[in-house]
MISENU-786339 format. One record per residue (C-alpha): residue number from 1; x, y, z. Coordinates in steps of 0.05 Angstrom, whole numbers. Example, Ala and Ser with C-alpha at 12.3 -4.5 7.8 and 13.67 -1.06 7.14 Angstrom:
2
pos->1 xx->246 yy->-90 zz->156;
pos->2 xx->273 yy->-21 zz->143;
//
This chain:
148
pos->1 xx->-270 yy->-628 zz->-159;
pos->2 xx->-237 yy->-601 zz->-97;
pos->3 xx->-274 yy->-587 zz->-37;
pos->4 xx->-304 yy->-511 zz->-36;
pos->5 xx->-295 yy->-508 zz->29;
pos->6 xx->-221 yy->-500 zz->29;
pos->7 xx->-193 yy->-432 zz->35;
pos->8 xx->-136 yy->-402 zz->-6;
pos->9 xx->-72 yy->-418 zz->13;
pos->10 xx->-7 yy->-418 zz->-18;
pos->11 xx->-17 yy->-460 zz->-71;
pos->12 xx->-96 yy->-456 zz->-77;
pos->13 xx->-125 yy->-404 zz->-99;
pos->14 xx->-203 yy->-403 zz->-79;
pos->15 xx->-235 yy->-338 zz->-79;
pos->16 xx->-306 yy->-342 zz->-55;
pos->17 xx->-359 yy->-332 zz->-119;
pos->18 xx->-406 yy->-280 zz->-88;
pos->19 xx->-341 yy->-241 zz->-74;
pos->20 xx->-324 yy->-229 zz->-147;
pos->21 xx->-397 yy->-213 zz->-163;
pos->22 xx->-395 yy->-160 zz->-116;
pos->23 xx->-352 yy->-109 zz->-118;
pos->24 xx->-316 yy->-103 zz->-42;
pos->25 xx->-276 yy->-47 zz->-22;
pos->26 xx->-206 yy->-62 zz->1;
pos->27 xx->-198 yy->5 zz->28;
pos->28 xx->-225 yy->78 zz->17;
pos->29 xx->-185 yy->132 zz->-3;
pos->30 xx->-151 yy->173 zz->46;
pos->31 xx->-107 yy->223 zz->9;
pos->32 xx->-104 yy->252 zz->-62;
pos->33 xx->-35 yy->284 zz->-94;
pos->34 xx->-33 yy->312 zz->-159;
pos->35 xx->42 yy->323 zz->-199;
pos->36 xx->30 yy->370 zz->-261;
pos->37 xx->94 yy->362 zz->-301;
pos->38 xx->111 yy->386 zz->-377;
pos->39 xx->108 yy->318 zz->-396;
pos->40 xx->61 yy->281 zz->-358;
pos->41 xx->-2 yy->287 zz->-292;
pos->42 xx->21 yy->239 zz->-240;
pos->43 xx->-39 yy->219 zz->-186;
pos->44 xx->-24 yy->186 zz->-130;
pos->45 xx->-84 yy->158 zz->-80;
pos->46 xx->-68 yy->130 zz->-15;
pos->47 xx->-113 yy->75 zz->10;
pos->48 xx->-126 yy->72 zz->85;
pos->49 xx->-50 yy->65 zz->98;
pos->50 xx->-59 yy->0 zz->61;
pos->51 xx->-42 yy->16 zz->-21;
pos->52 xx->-11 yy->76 zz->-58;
pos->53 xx->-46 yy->75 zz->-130;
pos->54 xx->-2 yy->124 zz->-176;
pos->55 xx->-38 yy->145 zz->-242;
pos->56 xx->11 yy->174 zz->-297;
pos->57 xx->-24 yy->205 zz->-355;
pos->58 xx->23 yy->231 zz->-411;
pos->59 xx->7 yy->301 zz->-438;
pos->60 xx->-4 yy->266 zz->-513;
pos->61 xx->-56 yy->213 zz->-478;
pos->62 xx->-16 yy->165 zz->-518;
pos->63 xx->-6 yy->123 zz->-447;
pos->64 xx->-36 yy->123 zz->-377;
pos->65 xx->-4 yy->74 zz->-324;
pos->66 xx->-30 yy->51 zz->-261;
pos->67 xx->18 yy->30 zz->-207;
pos->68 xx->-11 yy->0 zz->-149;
pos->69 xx->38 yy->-15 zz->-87;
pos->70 xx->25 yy->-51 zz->-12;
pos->71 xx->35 yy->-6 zz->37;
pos->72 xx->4 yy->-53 zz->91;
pos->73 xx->47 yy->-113 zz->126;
pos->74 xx->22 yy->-178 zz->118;
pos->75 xx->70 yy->-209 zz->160;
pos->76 xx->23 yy->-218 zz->214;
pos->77 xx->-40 yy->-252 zz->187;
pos->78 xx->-58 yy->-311 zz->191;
pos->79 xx->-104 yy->-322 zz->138;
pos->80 xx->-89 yy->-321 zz->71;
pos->81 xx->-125 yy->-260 zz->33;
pos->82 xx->-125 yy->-232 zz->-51;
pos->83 xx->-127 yy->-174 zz->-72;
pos->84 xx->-146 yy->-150 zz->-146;
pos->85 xx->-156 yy->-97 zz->-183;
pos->86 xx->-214 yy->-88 zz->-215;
pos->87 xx->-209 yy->-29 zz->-279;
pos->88 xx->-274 yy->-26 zz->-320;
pos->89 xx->-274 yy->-6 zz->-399;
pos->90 xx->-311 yy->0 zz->-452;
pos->91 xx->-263 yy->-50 zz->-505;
pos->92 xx->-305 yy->-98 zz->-538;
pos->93 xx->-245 yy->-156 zz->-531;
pos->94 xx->-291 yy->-215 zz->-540;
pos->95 xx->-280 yy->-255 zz->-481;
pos->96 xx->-204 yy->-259 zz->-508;
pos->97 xx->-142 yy->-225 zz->-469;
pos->98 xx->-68 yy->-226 zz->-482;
pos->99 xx->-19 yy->-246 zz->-418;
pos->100 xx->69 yy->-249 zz->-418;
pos->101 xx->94 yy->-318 zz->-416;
pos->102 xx->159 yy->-291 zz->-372;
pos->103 xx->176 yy->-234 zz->-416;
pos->104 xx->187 yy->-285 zz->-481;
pos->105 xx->115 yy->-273 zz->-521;
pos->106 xx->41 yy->-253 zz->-502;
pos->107 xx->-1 yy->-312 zz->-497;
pos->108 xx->-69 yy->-309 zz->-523;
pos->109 xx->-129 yy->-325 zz->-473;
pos->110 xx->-199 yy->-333 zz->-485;
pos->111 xx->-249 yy->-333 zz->-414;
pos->112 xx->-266 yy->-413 zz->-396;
pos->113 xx->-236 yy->-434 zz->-454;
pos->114 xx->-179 yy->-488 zz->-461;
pos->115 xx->-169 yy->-495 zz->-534;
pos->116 xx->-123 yy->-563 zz->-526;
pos->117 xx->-178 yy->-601 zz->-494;
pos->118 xx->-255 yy->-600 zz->-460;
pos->119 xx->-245 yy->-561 zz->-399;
pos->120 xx->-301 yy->-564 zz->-354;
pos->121 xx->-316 yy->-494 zz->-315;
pos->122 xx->-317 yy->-510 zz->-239;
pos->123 xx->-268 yy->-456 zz->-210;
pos->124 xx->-295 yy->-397 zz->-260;
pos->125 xx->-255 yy->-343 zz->-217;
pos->126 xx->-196 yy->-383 zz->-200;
pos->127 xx->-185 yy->-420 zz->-264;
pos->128 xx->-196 yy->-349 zz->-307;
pos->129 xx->-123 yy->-321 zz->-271;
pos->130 xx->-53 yy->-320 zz->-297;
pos->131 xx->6 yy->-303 zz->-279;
pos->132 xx->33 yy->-247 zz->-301;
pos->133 xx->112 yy->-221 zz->-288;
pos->134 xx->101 yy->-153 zz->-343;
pos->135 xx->34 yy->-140 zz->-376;
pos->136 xx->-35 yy->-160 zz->-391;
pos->137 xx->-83 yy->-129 zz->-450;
pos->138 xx->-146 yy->-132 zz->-486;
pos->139 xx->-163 yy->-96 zz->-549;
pos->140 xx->-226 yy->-94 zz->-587;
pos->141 xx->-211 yy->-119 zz->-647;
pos->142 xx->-252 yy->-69 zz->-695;
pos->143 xx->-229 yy->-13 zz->-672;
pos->144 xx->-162 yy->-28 zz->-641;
pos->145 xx->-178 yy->6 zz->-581;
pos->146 xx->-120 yy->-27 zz->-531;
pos->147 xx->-110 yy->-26 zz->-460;
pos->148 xx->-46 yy->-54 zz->-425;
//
């Protein structure tokens, strides 16, 4: 087991428990825009001068995306810092969510669960994230309620 100490760096990543438990603002919102068009609402929210958040909702509410960008330079720090976004649903997806493998398949995952071999649960946070280059989803499986 590493030391909790350590901070994140570039090749650690060790976010501080209490921190996911409670939910911390990044930033506040600053500015609202609202784009009405005949096929779809577009949102956007700026964040302090730090994120742009764009919400598309088609007119069919077939498909809502959320595009989040950096507006802030992190050039500068010196400190390594994450950043997440947190969206809250009501899917019933069993502990189990679906990540790309590089744009080749989804990859199914299941929360502190290795199913190759005993994995013991000391980095809960850390050891819970994937990379992912396109798309992530869960889906409750009785009602096939999905969200990408």
């Amino acid at each position: 087991m590493r030391n909790k100490t350590s901070v994140s760096g570039v090749y650690i990543f060790s976010p501080e428990e209490k921190c996911h438990n409670e939910t911390q603002h990044y930033a506040t919102p600053t500015g609202l825009d609202a784009f009405i068009g005949d096929l779809a609402v577009q949102i956007a929210i700026n964040w302090e001068d730090k994120l742009l958040t764009k919400i598309t909702i088609f007119n069919d509410l077939s498909n809502v995306q959320i595009e989040t960008l950096f507006t802030k330079d992190f050039r500068n720090r010196k400190q390594g810092e994450e950043i997440v976004m947190i969206i809250d649903t009501d899917i019933q997806n069993n502990k189990t969510f679906y990540t790309d493998s590089n744009g080749m398949e989804m990859q199914k995952r299941v929360l502190n669960l290795r199913e190759n071999w005993d994995w013991n649960v000391d980095e809960p946070i850390s050891g819970n994230y994937y990379p992912i280059t396109s798309s992530i989803y869960i889906e409750d499986p009785a009602t096939q309620k999905r969200a990408t």
